[in-house]
mmJSON file of the N, C-alpha and C atoms, coordinates in Angstrom:
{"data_MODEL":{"atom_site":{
"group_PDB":["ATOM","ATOM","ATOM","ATOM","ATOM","ATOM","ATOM","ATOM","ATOM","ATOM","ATOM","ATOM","ATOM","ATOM","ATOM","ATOM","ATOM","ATOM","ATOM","ATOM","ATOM","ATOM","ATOM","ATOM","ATOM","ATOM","ATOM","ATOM","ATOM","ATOM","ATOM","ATOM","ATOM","ATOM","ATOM","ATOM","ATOM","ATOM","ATOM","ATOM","ATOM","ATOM","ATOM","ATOM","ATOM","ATOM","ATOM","ATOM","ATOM","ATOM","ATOM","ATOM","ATOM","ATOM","ATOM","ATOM","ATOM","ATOM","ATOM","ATOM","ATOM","ATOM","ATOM","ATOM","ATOM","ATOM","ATOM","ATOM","ATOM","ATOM","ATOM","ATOM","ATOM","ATOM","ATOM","ATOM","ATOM","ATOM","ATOM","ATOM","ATOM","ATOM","ATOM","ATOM","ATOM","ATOM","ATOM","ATOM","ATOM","ATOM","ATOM","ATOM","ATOM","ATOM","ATOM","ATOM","ATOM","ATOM","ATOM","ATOM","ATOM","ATOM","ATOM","ATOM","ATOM","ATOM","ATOM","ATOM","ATOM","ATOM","ATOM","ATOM","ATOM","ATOM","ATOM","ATOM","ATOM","ATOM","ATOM","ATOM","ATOM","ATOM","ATOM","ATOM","ATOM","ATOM","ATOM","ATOM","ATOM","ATOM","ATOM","ATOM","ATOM","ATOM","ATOM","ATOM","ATOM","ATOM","ATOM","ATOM","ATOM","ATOM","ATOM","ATOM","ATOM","ATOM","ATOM","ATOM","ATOM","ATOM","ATOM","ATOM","ATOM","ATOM","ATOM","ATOM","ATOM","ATOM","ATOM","ATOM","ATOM","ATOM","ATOM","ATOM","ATOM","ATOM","ATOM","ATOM","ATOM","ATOM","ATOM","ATOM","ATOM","ATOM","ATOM","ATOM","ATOM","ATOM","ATOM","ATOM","ATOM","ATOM","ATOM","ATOM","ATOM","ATOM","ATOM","ATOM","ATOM","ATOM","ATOM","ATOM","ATOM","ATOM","ATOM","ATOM","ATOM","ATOM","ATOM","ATOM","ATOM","ATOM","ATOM","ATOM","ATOM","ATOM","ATOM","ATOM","ATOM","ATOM","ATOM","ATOM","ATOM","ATOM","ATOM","ATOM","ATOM","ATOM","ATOM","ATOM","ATOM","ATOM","ATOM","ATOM","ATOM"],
"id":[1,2,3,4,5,6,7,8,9,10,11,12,13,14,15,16,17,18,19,20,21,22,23,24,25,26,27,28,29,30,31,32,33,34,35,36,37,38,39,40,41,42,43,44,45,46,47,48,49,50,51,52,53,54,55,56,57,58,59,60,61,62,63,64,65,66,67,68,69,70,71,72,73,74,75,76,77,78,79,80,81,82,83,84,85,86,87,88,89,90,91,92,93,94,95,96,97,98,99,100,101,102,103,104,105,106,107,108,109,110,111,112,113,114,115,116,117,118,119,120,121,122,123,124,125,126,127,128,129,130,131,132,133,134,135,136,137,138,139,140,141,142,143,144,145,146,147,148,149,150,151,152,153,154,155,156,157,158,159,160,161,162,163,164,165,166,167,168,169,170,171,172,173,174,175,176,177,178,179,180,181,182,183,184,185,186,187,188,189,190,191,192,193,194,195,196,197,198,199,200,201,202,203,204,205,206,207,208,209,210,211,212,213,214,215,216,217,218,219,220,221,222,223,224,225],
"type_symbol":["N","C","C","N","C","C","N","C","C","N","C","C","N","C","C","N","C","C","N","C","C","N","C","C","N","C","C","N","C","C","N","C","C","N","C","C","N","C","C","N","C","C","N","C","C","N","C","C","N","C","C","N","C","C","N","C","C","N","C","C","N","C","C","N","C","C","N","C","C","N","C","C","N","C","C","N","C","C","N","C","C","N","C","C","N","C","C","N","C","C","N","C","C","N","C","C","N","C","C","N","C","C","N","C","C","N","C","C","N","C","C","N","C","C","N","C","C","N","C","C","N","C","C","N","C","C","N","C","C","N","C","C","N","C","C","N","C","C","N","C","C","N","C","C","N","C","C","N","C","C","N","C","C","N","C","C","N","C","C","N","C","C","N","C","C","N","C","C","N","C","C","N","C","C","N","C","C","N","C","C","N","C","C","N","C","C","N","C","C","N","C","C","N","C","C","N","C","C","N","C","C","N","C","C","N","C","C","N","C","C","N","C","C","N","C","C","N","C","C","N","C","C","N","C","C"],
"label_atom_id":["N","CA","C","N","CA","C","N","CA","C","N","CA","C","N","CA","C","N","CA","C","N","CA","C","N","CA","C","N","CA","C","N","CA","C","N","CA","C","N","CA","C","N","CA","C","N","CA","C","N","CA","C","N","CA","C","N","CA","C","N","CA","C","N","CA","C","N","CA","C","N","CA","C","N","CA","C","N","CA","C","N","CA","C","N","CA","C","N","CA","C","N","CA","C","N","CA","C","N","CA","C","N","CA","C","N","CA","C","N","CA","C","N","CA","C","N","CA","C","N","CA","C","N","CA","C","N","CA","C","N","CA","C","N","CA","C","N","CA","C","N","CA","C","N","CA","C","N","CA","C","N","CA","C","N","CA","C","N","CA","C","N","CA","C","N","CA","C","N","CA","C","N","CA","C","N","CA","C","N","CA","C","N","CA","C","N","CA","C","N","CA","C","N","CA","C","N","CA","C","N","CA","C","N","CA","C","N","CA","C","N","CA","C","N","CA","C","N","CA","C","N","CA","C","N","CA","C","N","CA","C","N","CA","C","N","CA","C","N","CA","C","N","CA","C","N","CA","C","N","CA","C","N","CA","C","N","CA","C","N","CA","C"],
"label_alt_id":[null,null,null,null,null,null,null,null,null,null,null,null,null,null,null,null,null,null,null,null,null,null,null,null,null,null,null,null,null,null,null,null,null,null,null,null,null,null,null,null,null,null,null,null,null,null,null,null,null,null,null,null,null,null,null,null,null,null,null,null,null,null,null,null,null,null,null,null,null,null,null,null,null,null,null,null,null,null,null,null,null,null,null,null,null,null,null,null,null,null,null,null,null,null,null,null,null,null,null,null,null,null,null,null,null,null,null,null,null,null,null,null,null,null,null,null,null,null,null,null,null,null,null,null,null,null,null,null,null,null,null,null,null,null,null,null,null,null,null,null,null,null,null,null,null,null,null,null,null,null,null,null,null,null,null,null,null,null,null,null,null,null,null,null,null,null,null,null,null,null,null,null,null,null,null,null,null,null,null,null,null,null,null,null,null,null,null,null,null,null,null,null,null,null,null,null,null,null,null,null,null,null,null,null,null,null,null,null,null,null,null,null,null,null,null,null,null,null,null,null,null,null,null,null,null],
"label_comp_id":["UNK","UNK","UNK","UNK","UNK","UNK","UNK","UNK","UNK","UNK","UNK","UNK","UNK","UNK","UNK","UNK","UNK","UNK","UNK","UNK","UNK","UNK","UNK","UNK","UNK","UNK","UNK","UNK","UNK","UNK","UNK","UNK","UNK","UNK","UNK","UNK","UNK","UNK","UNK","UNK","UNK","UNK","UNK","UNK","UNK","UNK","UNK","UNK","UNK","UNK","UNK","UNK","UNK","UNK","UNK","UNK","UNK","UNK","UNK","UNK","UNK","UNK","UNK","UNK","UNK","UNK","UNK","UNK","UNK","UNK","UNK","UNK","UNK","UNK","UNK","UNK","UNK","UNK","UNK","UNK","UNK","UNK","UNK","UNK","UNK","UNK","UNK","UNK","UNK","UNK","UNK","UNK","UNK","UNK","UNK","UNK","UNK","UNK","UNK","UNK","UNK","UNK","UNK","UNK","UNK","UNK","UNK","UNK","UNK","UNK","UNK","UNK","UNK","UNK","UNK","UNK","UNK","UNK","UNK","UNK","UNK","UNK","UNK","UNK","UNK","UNK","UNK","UNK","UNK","UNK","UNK","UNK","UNK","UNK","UNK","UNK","UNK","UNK","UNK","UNK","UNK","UNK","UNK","UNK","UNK","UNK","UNK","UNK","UNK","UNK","UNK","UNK","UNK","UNK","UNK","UNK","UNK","UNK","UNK","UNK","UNK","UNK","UNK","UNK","UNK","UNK","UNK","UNK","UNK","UNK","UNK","UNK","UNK","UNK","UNK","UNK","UNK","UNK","UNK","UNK","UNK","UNK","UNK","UNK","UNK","UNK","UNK","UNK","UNK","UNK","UNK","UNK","UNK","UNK","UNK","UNK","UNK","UNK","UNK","UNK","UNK","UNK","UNK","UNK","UNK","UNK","UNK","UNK","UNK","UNK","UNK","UNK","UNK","UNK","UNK","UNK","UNK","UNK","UNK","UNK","UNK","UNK","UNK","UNK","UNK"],
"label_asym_id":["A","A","A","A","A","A","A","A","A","A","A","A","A","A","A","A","A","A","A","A","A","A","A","A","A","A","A","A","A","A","A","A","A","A","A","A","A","A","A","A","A","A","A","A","A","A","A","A","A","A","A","A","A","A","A","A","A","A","A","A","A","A","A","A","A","A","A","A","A","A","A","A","A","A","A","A","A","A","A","A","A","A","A","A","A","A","A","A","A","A","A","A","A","A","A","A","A","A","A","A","A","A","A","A","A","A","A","A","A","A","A","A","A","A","A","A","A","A","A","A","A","A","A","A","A","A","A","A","A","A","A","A","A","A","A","A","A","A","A","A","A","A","A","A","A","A","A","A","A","A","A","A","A","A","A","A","A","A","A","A","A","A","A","A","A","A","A","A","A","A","A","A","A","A","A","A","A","A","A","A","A","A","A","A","A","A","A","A","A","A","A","A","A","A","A","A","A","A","A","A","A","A","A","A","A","A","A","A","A","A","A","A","A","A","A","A","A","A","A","A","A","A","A","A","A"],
"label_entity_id":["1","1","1","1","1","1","1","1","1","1","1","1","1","1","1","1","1","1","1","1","1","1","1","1","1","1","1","1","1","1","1","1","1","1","1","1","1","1","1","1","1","1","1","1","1","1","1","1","1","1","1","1","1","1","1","1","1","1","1","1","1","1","1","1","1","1","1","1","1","1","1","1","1","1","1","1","1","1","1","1","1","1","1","1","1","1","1","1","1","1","1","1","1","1","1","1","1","1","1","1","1","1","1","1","1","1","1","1","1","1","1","1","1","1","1","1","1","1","1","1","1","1","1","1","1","1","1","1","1","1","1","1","1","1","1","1","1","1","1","1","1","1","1","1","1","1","1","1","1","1","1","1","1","1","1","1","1","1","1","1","1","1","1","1","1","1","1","1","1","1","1","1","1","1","1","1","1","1","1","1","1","1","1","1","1","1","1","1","1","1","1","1","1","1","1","1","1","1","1","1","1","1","1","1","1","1","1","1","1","1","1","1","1","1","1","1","1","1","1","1","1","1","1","1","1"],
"label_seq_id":[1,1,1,2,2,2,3,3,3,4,4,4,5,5,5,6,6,6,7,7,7,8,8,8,9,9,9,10,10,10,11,11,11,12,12,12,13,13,13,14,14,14,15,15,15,16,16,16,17,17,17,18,18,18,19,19,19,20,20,20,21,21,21,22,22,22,23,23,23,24,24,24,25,25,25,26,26,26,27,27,27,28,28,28,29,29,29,30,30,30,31,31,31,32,32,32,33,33,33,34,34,34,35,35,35,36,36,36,37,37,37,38,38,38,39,39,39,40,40,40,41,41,41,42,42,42,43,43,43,44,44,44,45,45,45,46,46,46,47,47,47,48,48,48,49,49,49,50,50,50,51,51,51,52,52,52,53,53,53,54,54,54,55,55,55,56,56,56,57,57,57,58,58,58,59,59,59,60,60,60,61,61,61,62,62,62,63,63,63,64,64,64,65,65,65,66,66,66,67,67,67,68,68,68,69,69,69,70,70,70,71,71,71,72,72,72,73,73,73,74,74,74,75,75,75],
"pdbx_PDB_ins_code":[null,null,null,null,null,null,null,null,null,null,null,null,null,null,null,null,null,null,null,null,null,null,null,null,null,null,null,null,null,null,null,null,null,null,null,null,null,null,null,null,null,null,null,null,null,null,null,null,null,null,null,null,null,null,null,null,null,null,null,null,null,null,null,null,null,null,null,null,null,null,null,null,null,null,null,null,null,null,null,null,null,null,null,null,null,null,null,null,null,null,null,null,null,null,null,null,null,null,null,null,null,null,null,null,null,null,null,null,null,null,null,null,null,null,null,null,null,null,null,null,null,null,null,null,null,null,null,null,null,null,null,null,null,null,null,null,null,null,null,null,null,null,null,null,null,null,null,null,null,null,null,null,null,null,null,null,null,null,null,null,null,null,null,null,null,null,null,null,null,null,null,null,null,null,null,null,null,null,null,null,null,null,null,null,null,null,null,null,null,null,null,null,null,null,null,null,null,null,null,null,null,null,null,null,null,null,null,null,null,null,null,null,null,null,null,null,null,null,null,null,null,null,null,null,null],
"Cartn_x":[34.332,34.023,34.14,33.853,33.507,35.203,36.484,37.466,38.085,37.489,38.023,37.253,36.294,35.371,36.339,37.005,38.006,39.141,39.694,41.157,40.478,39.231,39.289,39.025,38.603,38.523,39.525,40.396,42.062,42.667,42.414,43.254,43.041,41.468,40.876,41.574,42.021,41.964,43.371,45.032,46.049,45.807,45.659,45.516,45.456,44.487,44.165,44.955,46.061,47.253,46.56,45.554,44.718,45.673,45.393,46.28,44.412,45.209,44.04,43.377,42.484,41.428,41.806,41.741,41.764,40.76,39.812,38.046,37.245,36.119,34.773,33.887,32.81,31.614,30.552,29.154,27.956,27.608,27.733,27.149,28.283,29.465,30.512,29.453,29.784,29.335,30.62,30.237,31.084,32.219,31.11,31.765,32.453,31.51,31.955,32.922,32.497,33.627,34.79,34.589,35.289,36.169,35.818,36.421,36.78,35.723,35.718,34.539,34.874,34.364,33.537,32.89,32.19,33.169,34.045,35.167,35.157,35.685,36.327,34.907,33.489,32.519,32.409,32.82,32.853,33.261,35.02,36.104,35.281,35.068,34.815,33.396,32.866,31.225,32.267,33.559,33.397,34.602,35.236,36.307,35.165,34.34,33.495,32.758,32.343,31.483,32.537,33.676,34.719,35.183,34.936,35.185,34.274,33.198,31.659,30.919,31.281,30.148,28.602,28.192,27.616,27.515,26.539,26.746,25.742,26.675,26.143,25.542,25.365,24.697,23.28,22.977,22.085,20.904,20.135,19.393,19.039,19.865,19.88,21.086,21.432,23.024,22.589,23.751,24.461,25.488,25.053,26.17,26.692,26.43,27.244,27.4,28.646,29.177,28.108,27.569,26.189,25.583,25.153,24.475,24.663,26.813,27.473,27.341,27.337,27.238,25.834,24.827,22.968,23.6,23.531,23.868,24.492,25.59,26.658,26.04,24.908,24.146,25.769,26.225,27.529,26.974,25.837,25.987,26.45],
"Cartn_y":[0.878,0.281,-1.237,-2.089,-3.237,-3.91,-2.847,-2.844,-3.187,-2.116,-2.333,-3.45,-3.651,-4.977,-5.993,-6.61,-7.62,-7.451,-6.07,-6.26,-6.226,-5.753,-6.666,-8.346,-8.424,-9.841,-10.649,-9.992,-10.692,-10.779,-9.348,-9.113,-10.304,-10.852,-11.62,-13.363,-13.338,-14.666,-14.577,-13.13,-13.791,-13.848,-13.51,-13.433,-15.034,-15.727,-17.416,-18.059,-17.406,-18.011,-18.638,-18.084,-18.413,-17.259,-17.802,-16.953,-15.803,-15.061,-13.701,-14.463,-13.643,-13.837,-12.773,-12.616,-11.885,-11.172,-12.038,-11.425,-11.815,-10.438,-11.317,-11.354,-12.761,-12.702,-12.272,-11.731,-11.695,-12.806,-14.03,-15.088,-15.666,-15.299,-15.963,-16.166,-17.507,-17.594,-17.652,-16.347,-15.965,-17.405,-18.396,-19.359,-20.404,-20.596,-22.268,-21.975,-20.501,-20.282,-19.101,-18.223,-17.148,-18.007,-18.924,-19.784,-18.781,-18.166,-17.551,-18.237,-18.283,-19.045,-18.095,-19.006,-17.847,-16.218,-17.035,-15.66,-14.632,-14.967,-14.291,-13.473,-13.803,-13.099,-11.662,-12.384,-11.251,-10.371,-10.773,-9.565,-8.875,-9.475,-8.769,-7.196,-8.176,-7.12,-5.834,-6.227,-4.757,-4.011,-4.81,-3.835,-2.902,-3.693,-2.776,-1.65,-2.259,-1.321,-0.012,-0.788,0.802,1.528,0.8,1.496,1.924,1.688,2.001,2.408,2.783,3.213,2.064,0.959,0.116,-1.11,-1.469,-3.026,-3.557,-4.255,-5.427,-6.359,-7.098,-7.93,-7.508,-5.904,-5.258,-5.828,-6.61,-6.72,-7.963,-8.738,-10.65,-10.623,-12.255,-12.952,-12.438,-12.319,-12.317,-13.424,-13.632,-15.221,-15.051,-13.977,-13.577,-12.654,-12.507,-11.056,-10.03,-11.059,-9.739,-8.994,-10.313,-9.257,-8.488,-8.258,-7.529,-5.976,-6.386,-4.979,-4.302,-5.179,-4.534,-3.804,-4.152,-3.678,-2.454,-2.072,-0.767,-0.326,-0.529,0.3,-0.082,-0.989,-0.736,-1.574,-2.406,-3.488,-2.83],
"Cartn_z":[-5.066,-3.781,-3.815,-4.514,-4.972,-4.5,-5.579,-5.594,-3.384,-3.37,-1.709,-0.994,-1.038,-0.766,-1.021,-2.133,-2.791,-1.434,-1.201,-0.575,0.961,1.353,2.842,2.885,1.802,2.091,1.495,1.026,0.93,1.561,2.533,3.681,4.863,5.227,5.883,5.213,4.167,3.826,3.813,3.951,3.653,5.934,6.232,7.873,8.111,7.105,7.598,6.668,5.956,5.635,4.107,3.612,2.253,1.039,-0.02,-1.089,-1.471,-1.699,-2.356,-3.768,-3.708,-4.717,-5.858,-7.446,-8.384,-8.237,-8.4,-8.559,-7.806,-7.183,-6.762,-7.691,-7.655,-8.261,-7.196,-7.613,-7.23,-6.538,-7.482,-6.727,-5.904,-5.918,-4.734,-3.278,-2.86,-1.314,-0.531,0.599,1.709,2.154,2.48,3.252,2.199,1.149,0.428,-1.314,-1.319,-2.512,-1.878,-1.046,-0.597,0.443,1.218,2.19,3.674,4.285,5.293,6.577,7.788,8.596,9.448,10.803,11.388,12.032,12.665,12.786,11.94,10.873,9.191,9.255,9.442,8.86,9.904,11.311,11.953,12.014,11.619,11.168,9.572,8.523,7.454,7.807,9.112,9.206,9.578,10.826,11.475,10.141,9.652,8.956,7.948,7.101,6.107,7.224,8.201,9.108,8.654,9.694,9.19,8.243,7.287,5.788,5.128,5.586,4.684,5.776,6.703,7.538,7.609,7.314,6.783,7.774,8.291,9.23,8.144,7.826,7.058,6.815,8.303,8.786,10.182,9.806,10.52,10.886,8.995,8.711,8.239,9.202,9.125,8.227,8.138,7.667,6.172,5.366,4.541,3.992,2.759,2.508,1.108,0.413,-0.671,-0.858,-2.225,-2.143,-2.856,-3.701,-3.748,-2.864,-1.964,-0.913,0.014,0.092,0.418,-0.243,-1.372,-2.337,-2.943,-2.355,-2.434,-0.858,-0.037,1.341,1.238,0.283,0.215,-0.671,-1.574,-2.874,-3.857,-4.083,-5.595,-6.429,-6.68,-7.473,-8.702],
"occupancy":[1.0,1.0,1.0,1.0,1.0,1.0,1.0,1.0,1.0,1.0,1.0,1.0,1.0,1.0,1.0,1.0,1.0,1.0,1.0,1.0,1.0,1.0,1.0,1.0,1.0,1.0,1.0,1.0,1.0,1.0,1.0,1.0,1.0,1.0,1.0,1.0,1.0,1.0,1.0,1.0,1.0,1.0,1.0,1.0,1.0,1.0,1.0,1.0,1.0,1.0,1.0,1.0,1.0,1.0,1.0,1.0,1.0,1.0,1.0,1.0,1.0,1.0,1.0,1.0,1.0,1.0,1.0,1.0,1.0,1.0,1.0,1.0,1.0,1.0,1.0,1.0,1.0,1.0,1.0,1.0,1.0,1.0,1.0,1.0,1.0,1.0,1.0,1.0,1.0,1.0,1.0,1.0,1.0,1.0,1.0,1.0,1.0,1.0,1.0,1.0,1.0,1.0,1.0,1.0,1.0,1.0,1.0,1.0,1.0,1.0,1.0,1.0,1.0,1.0,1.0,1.0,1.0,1.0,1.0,1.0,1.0,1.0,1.0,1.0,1.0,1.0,1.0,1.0,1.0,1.0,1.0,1.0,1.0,1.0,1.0,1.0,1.0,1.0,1.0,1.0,1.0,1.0,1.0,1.0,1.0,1.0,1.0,1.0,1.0,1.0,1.0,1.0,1.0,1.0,1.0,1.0,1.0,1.0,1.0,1.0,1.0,1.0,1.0,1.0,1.0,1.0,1.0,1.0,1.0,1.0,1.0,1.0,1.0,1.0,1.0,1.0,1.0,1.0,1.0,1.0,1.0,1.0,1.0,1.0,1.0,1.0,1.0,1.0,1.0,1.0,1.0,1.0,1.0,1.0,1.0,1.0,1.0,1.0,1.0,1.0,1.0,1.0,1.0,1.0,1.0,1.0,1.0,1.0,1.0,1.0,1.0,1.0,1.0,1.0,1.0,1.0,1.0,1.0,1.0,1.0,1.0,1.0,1.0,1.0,1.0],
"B_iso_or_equiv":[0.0,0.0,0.0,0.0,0.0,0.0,0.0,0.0,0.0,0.0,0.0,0.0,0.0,0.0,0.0,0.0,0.0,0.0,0.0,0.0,0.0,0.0,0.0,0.0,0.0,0.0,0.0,0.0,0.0,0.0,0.0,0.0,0.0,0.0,0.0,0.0,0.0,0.0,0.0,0.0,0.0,0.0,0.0,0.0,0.0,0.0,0.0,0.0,0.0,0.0,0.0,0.0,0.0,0.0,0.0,0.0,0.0,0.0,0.0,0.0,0.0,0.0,0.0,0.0,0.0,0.0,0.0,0.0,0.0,0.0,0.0,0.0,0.0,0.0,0.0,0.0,0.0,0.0,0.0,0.0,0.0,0.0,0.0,0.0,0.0,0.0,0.0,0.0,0.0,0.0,0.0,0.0,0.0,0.0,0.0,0.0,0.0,0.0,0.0,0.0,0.0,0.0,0.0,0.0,0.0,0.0,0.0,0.0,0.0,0.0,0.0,0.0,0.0,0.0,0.0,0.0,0.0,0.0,0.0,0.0,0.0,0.0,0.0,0.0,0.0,0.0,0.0,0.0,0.0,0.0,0.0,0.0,0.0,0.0,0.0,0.0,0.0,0.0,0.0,0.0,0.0,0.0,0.0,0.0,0.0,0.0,0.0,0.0,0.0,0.0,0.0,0.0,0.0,0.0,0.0,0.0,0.0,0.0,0.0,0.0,0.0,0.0,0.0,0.0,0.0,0.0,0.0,0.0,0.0,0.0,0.0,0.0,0.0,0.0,0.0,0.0,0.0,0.0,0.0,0.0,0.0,0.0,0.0,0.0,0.0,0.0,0.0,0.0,0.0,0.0,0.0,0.0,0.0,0.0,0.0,0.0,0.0,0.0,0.0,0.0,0.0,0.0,0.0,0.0,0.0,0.0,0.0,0.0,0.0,0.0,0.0,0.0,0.0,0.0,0.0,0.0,0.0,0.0,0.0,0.0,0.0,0.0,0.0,0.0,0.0],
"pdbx_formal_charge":[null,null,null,null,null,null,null,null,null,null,null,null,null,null,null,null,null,null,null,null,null,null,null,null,null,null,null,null,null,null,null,null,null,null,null,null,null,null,null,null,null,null,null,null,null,null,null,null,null,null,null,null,null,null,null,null,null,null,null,null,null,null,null,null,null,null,null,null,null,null,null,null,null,null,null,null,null,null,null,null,null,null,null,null,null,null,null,null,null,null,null,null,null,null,null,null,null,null,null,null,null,null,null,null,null,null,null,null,null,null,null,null,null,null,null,null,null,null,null,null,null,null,null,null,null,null,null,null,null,null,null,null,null,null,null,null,null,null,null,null,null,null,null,null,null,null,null,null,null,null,null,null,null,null,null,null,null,null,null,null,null,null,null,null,null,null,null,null,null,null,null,null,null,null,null,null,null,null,null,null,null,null,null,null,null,null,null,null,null,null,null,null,null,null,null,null,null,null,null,null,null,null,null,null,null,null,null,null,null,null,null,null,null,null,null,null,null,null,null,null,null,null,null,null,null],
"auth_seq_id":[1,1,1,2,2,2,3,3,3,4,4,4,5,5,5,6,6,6,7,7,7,8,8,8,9,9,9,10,10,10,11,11,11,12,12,12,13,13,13,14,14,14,15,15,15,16,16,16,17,17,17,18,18,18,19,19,19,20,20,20,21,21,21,22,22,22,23,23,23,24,24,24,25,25,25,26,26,26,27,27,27,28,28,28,29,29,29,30,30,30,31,31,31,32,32,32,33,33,33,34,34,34,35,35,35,36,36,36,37,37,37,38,38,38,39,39,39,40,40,40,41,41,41,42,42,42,43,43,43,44,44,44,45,45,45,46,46,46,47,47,47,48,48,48,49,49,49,50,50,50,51,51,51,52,52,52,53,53,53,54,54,54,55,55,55,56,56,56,57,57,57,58,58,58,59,59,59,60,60,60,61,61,61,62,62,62,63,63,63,64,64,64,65,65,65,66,66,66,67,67,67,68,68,68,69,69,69,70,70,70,71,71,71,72,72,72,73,73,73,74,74,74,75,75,75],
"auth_comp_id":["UNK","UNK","UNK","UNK","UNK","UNK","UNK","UNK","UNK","UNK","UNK","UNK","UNK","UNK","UNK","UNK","UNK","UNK","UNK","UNK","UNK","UNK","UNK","UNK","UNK","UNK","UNK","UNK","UNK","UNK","UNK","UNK","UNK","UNK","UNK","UNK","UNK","UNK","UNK","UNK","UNK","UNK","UNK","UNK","UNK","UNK","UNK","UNK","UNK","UNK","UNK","UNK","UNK","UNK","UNK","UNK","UNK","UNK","UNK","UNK","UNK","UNK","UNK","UNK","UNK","UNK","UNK","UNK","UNK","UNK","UNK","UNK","UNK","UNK","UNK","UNK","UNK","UNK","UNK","UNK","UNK","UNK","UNK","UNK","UNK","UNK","UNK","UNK","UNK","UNK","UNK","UNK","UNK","UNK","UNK","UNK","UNK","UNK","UNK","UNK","UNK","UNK","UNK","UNK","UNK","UNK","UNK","UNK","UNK","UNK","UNK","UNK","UNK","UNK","UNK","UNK","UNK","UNK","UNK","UNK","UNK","UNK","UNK","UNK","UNK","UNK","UNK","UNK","UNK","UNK","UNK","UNK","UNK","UNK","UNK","UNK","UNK","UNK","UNK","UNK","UNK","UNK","UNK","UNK","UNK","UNK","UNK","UNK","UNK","UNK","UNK","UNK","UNK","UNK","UNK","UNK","UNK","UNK","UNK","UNK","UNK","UNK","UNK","UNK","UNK","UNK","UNK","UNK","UNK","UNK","UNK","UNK","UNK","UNK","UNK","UNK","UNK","UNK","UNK","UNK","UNK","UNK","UNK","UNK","UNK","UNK","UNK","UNK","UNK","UNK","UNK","UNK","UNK","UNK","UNK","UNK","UNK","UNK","UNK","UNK","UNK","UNK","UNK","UNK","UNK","UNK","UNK","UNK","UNK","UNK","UNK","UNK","UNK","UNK","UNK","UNK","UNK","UNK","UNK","UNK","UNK","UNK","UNK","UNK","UNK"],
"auth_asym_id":["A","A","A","A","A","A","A","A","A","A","A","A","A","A","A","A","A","A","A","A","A","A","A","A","A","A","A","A","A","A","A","A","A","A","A","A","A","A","A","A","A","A","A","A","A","A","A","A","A","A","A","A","A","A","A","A","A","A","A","A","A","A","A","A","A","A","A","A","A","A","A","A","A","A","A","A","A","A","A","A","A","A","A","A","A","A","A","A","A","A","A","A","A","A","A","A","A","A","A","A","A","A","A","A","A","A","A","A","A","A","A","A","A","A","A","A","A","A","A","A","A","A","A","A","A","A","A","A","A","A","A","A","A","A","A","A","A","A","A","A","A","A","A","A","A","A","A","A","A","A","A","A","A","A","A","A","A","A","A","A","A","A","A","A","A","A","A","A","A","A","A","A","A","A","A","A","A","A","A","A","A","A","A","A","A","A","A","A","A","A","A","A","A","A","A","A","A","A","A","A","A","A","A","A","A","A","A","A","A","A","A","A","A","A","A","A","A","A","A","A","A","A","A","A","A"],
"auth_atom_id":["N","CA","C","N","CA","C","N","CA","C","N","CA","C","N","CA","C","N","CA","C","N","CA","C","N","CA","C","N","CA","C","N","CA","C","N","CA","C","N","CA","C","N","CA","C","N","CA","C","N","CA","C","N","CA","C","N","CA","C","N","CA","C","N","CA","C","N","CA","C","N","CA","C","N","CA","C","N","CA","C","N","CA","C","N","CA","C","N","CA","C","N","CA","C","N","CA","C","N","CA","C","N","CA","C","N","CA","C","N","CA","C","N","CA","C","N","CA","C","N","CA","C","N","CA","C","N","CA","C","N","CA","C","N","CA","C","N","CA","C","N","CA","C","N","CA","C","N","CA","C","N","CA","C","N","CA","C","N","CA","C","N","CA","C","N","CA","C","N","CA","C","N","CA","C","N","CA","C","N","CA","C","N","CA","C","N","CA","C","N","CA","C","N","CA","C","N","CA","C","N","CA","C","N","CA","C","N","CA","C","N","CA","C","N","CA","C","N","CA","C","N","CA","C","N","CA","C","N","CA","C","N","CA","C","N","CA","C","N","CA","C","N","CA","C","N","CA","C","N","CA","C","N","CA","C","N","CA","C","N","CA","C"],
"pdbx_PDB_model_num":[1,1,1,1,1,1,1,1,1,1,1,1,1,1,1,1,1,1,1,1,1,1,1,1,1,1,1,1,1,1,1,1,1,1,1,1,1,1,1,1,1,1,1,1,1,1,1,1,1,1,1,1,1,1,1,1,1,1,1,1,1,1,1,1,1,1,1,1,1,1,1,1,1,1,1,1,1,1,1,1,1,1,1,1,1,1,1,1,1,1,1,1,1,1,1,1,1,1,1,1,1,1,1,1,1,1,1,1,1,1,1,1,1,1,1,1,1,1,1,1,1,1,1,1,1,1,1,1,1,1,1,1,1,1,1,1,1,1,1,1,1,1,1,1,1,1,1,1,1,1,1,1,1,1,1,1,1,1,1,1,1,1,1,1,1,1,1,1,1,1,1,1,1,1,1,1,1,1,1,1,1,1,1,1,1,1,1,1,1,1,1,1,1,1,1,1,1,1,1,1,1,1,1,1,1,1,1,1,1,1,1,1,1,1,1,1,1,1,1,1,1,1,1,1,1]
}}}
């Protein structure tokens, strides 16, 4: 899962004309190391929504990829 987590948010960053990421970290932040804006966060909530059945941001903001993946149970 973690794995597909990485390619929506590659997918989100080649869209803003950004080169893909190899790896996520835990402590990556959404905005200041992932380089995604308020938009980008919106697209990332509904694509996982759709892939994980999962709103992500249900239960207040989210600003790293950890707390992307406590949210989906993968840590």
């Amino acid at each position: 899962m973690q794995e597909k987590v990485l390619q929506i948010i590659n997918q989100i960053r080649i869209n803003n004309q950004l080169e893909k990421i190899g790896i996520i970290n835990e402590k990556d932040d959404l905005r200041n190391d992932i380089g995604l804006n308020s938009f980008d966060l919106a697209e990332l909530t509904v694509r996982i929504e759709d892939e994980f059945d999962v709103d992500i941001f249900e239960d207040g903001i989210v600003s790293t990829v950890g707390e992307i993946l406590k949210k989906l149970n993968i840590q």
